[in-house]
C-alpha positions in Angstrom: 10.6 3.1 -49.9 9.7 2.0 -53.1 9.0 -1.9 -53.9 11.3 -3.4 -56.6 9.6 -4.9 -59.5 9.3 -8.0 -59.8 9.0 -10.1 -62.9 6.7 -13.6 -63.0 6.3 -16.1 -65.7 5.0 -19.8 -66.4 6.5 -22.5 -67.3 6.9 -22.4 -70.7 7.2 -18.9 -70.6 4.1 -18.1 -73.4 2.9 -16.0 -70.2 4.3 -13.0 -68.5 3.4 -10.4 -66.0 5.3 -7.8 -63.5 4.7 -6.5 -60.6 5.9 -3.6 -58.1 6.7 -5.6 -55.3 4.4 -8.2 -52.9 2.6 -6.4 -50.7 1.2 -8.9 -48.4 3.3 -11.3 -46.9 4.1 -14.9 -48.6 2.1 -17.6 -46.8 2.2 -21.8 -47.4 -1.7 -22.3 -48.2 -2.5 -26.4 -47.3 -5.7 -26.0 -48.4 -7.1 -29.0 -50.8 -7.8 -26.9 -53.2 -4.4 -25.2 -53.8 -3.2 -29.2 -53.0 -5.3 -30.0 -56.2 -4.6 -27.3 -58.1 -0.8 -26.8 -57.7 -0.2 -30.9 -57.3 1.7 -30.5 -53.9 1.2 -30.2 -50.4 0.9 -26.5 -50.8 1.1 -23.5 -53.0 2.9 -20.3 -52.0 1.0 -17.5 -52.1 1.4 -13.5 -51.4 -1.3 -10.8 -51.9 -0.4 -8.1 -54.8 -2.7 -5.1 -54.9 -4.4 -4.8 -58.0 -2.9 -1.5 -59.4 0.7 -3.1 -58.8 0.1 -5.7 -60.7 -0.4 -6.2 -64.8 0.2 -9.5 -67.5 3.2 -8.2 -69.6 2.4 -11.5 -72.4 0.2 -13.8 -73.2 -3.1 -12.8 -72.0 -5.1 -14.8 -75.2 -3.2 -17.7 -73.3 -4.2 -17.3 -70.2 -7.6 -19.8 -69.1 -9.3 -19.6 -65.6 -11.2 -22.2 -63.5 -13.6 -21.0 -60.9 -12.4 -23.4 -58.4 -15.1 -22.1 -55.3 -17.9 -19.7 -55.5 -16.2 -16.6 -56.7 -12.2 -17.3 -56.8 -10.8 -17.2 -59.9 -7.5 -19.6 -60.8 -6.1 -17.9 -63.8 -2.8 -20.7 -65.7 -1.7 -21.0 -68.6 -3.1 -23.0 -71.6 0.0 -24.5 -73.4 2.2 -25.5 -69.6 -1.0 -25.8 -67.3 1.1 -23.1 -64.6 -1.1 -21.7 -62.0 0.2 -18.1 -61.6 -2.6 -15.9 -60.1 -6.2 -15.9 -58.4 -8.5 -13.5 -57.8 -12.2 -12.9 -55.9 -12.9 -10.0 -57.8 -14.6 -8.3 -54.6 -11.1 -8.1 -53.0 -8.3 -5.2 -53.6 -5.7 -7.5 -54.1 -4.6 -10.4 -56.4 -2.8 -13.5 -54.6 0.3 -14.6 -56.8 1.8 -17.8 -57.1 5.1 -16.8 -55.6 6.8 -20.0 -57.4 6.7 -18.5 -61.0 8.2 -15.1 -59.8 11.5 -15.0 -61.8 13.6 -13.7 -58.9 14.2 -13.4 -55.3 11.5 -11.6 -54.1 13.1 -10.4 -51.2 10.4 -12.2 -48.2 10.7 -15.4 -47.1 7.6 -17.5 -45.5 5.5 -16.0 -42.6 2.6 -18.5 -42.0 1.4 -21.8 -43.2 -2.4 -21.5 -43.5 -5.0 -23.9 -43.5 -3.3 -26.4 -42.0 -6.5 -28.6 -41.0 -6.6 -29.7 -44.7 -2.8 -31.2 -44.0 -2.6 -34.4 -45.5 -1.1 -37.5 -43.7 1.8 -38.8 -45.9 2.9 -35.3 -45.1 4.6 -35.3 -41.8 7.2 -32.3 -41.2 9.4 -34.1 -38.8 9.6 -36.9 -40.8 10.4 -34.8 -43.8 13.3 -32.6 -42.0 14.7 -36.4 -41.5 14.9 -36.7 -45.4 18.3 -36.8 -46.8 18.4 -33.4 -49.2 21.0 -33.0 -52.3 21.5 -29.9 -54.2 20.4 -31.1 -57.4 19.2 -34.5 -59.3 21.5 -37.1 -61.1 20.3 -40.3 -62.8 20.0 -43.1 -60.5 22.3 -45.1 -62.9 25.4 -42.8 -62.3 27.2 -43.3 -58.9 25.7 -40.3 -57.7 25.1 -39.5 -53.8 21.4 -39.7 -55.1 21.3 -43.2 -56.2 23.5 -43.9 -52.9 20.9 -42.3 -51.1 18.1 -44.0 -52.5 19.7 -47.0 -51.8 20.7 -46.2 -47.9 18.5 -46.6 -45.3 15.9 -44.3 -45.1 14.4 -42.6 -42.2 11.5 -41.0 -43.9 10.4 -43.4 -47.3 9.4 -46.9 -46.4 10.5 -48.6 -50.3 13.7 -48.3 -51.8 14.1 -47.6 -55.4 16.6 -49.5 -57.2 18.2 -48.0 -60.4 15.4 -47.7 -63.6 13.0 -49.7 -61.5 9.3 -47.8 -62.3 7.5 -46.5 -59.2 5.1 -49.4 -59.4 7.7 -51.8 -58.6 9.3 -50.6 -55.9 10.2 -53.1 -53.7 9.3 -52.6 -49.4 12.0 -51.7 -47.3 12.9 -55.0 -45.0 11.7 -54.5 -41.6 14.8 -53.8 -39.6 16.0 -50.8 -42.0 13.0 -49.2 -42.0 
């Protein structure tokens, strides 16, 4: 059976390429260079063989960094996007799965390189979190700024409405 194809893009969308399906499955890399390179705890990533995979726009946009001996981190130049890497030994392409455009269809089958897991990351403490469909200002009376406000089993400062990061005040030591 035929893969679907599958449509990616960056950010700002000066970039676009397609694809005819993933054909390796999606995997949560922890390594500290995706942490580095994507800014989070880790990038998901599926393999695409070469042949089903081609940039649509934007190729005079796209820049690369050769962030170990051999791989290849191609992103955008105008939105900074990390959409594909390469080794160019290999028969496949890895994909940023994040800047597909759709449902691929797969969910999650591994987390890989786990031993680069940083601390701050724990994922029972992070299941804990309280979680909200979407983002409202902190100023409205939104569950968000509630939340923020609450008791937290997972963040040890509150956040009180418009106060910057760098003034957030510790949470007291009984409602931690």
């Amino acid at each position: 059976m035929p893969h679907p194809t599958l449509h990616g893009s960056c950010l700002c969308k000066s970039i676009e390429y397609q694809l005819d399906g993933l054909d390796m499955p999606i995997v949560h890399c922890h390594c500290q260079t995706c942490r580095k390179a994507h800014a989070a705890a880790f990038a998901s990533t599926a393999g695409v063989m070469r042949e089903h995979f081609r940039w649509t726009k934007g190729q005079d946009r796209l820049s690369s960094f050769e962030s170990s001996p051999g791989k290849l981190r191609y992103f955008c130049s105008v939105c900074g996007s990390h959409l594909m890497a390469e080794r160019l030994a290999q028969p496949h392409v890895i994909v940023r799965v994040a800047t597909l455009d759709a449902d691929p269809g797969m969910t999650p089958q591994a987390h890989i390189w786990t031993s680069h897991d940083v601390p701050w990351l724990e994922y029972e403490a992070v299941e804990q979190c309280p979680e909200w469909q979407t983002w409202i200002h902190q100023t409205t009376q939104s569950p968000v700024g509630a939340g923020l406000l609450a008791k937290r089993a997972c963040q040890s400062t509150v956040m009180q409405p418009d106060t910057p990061l760098s003034r957030a005040s510790p949470l007291p030591q009984g409602e931690r």
